[in-house]
N, C-alpha and C positions, 0 to 999 in steps of 0.2 A: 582015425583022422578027424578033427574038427572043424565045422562048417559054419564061415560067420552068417552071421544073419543082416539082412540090409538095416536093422537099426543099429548093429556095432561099428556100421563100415561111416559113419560119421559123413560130414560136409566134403563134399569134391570141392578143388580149386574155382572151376569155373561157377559152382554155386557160391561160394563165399566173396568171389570178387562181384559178383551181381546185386547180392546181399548188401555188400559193401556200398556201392554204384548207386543202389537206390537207399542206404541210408545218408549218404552224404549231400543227396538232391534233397531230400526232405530236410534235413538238418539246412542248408543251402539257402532252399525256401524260408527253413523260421528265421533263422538271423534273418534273411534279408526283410521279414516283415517284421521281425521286431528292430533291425535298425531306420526301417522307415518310422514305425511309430515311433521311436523315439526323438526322430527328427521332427516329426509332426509335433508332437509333443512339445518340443523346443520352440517351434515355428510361434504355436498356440501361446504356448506361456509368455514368450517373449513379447510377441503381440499385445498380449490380454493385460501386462501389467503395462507397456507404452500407454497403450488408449486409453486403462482406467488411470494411470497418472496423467495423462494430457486431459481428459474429462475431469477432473478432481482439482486439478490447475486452475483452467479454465472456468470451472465452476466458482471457484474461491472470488479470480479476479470479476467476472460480472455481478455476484452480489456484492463484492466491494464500490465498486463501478454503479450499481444501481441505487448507492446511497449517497455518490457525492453531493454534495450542496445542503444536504438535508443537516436542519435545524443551523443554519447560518441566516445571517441576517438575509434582508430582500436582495438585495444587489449581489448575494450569494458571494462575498468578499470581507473578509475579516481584516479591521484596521493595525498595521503595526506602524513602530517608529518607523517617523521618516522629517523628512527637511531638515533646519539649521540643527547642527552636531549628531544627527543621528546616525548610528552606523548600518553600513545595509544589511539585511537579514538575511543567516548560513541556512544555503542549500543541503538537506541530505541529498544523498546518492554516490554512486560512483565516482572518483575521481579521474584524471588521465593517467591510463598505465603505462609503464615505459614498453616501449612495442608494437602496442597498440595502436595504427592508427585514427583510432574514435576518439573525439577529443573529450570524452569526459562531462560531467556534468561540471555546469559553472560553482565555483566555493560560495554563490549569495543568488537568492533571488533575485529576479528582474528588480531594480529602482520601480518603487511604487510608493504610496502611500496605503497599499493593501495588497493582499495574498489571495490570490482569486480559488474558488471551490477546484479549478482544476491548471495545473501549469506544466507544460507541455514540454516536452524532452526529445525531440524527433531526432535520431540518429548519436545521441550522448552516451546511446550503452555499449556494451561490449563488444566486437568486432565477432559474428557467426556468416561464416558461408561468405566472407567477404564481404558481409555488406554490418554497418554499423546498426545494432538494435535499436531498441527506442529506449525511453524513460519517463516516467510522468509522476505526478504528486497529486493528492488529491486529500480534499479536503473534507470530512462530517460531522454530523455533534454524534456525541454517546451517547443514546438513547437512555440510558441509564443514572447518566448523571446532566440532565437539560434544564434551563434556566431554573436552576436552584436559588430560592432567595438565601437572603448574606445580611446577617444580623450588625457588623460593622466592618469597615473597610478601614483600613492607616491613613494619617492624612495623607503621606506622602506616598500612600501607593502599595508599600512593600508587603501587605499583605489583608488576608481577609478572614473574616469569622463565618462559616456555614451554617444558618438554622437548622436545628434541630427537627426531627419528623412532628415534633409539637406545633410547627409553625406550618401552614398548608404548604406543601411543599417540601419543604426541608427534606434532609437526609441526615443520617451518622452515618461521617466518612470513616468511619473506624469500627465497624462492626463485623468484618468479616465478607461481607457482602460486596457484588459486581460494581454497586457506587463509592467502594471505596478509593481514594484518593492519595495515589503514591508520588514518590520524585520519580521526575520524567515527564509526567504528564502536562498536559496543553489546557490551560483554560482561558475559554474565552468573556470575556466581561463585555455585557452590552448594556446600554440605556439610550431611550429616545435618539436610536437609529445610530447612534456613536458606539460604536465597538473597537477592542486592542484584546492581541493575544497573549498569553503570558505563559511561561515557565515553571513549573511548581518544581523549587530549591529545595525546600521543609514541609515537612507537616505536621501537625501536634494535632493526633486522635483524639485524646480526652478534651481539649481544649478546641475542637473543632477550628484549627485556625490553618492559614495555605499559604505558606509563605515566597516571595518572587526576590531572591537576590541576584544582583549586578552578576555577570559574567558567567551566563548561563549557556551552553554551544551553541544557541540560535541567537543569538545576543537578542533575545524578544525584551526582556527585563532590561529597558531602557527607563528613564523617569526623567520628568523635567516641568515640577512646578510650575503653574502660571503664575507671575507676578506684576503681569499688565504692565511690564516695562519695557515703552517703547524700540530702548537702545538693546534689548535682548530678543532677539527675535525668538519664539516658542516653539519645542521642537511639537509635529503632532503623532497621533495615532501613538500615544500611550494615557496609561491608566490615568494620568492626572487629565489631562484635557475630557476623559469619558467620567470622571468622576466631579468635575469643577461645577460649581454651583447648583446640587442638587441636592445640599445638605444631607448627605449623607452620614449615618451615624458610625464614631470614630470608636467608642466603644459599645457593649451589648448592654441595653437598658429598654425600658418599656415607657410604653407612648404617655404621656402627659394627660391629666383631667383636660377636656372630658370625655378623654377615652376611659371603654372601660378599665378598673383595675386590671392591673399584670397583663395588658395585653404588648405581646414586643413589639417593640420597635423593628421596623426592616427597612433595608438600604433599596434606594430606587433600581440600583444595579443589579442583574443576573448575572448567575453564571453557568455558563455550560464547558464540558469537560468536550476536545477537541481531538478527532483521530486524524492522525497525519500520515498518510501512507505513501509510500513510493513503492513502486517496481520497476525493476532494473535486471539485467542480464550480468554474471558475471562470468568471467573465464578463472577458476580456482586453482592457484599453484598449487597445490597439493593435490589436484587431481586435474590434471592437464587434458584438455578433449572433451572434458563433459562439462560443458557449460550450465551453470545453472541459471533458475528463475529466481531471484528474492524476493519478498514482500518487506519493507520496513516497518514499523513503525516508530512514529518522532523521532529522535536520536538522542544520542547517547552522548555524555563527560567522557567518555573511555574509548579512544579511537580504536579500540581492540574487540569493542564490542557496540556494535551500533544497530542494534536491535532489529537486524534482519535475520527471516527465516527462509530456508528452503522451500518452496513450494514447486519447484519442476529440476527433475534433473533429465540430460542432455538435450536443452534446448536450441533448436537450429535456427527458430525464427522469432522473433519477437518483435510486430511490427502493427503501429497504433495510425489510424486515420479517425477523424471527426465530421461528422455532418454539422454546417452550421447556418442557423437564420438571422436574419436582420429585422426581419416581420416583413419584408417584400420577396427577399431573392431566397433561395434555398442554394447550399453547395454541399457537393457529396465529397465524401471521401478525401478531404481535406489534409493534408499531411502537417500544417502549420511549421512549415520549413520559416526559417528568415525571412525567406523571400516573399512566402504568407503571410507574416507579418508584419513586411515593410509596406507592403500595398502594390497592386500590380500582378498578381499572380490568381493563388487558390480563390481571389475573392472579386476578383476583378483590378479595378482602380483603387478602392479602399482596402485600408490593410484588413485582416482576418484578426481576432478578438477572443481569447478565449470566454469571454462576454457571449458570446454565439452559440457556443457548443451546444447541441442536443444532442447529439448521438456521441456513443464511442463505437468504433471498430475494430475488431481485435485477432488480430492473424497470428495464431501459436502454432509451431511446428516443433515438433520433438522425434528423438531415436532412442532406440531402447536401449537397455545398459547393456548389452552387451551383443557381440557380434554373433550372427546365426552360422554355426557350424561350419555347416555345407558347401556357402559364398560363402563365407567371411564379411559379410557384408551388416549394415545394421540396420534393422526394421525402421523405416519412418512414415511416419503419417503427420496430419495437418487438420487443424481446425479452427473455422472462423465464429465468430460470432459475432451482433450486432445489439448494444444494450441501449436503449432510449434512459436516459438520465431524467426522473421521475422529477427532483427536487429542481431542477434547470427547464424545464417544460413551460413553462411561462414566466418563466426571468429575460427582463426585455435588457436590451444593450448600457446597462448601468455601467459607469463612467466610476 
């Protein structure tokens, strides 16, 4: 007869269900810690890429913001057409969408005889969280390409010659380099305190020339010779009134005995290259819910592409206030509604001025792209900033 031994006779029932018991509590335990880390995980990420895109936003828009006005004239105001036959000058930005109740940004600047460093948009952008966004335009010189002298200018205006780096100053606008000079771009022409913005239609590299033709999308490339004839009244704020009587040279030639030989000739007029930015909130069919931030810059011939870039996606707020001075009164947080502006309100009895502005205000609020697991719900956070505008710091209420 054979006699098992207690290692042949294997696991009993009630050992193997206990066995069983406590590996299912440990197995139990790890999912459950590793499906928390992974939530956390989620939580983190989702967060971590919200803040550093609202930070990265944010950041963009206040050194944008910390440069308007700079390299504009004193009045921080750039002269375009305006009075008899002039037509008024195309706003970028958003239009009104169907749907939408925000009414859109207007198709023309305010009627003016100038385009101030900063113009104001309070509730023009896109409809977030029910309440209408803002919009605003702002104006600076390209530090890279500022009052460059101009070897000859057209009688009539339509275009200009850039000195060469042989003349102090100068540049080649066709070198490959940051001051070079494409269509699209904004330049501004000033002399003795008359300044008009212009259009660059053409450019011819080798020939250093920048040419401004009729029917450009901001219709800035207006012209209208003076002829000191009473019975025509003279439209202002273009090239020919900034250009009239300062003998300026019409072609490139060098100065007359007794200058030294070969020394050029240059036109009294500068020019600086113009960044014109908007930002604006939009709502994108093609991706429904996630609003974005644009930044523009100038616009575009191509309504298909009007040279805005993404710089925030799902933003919930986008809302712009102004601190502004007179040299007596100070007012905070200014919102430059209509009503700001008609007089009566943000500023008292006198209307409110984008003439005022020192401060911008800037209340950005975003979600993250996508929903957190768990709720179902989307991360959001908020951040304010407040930029004191460097180049506007002592620009007194010019008219």
């Amino acid at each position: 007869m054979t006699t098992r031994t207690r290692s042949d006779a294997g696991f009993s029932l009630p050992e193997v269900m206990i066995s069983m018991g406590i590996m299912l509590l440990v197995l139990s335990g790890t999912f459950s810690a590793m499906t928390q880390a992974m939530k956390g995980e989620e939580l983190v990420r989702l967060t971590t890429n919200m803040n550093a895109t609202m930070r990265s936003t944010m950041d963009l828009a206040v050194r944008d913001f910390l440069q308007i006005g700079q390299g504009l004239p004193d009045s921080r105001r750039i002269g375009v057409p305006n009075g008899a036959g002039a037509l008024p000058i195309r706003r970028p930005g958003p239009a009104a969408v169907a749907g939408d109740p925000c009414p859109g940004v207007p198709a023309n600047f305010p009627v003016d005889a100038t385009i101030p460093a900063v113009t104001v948009g309070p509730g023009l952008g896109a409809q977030v969280n029910t309440v209408c966004s803002d919009v605003v335009t702002i104006l600076a010189a390209d530090g890279t390409f500022d009052s460059v002298p101009l070897r000859a200018i057209a009688a009539n205006g339509s275009s200009i010659v850039v000195a060469l780096p042989a003349v102090s100053g100068g540049i080649d606008i066709d070198d490959g380099g940051g001051d070079d000079i494409r269509v699209g771009d904004l330049i501004m022409l000033s002399r003795a305190g008359l300044s008009t913005l212009m259009y660059v239609s053409a450019v011819n590299g080798p020939a250093q020339t920048i040419s401004f033709a009729v029917g450009d999308p901001f219709r800035l490339n207006q012209f209208d010779p003076i002829d000191n004839d009473p019975l025509t009244p003279e439209m202002g704020g273009t090239i020919n009134q900034v250009i009239e009587g300062a003998g300026e040279p019409t072609a490139v030639g060098n100065l007359p005995p007794p200058a030294p030989p070969n020394t050029p000739r240059v036109a009294a007029t500068k020019a600086s290259r113009i960044r014109m930015l908007t930002y604006y909130v939009r709502n994108d069919p093609a991706d429904p819910g996630n609003p974005r931030l644009l930044r523009q810059l100038n616009m575009s011939n191509n309504a298909a592409n009007q040279n805005a870039n993404t710089v925030g996606f799902g933003v919930e707020q986008f809302l712009l206030t102004y601190d502004l001075v007179d040299g007596v009164n100070n007012w905070i947080d200014v919102a430059m509604t209509d009503a700001d502006r008609a007089g009566g309100a943000g500023c008292g009895v006198t209307p409110c001025s984008e003439n005022q502005i020192r401060k911008v205000n800037v209340t950005l609020s975003m979600r993250s792209r996508q929903r957190f697991s768990t709720t179902r719900e989307f991360m959001r956070n908020s951040l304010y900033s407040q930029v004191a505008v460097r180049s506007l710091a002592f620009t007194d209420r010019y008219r």
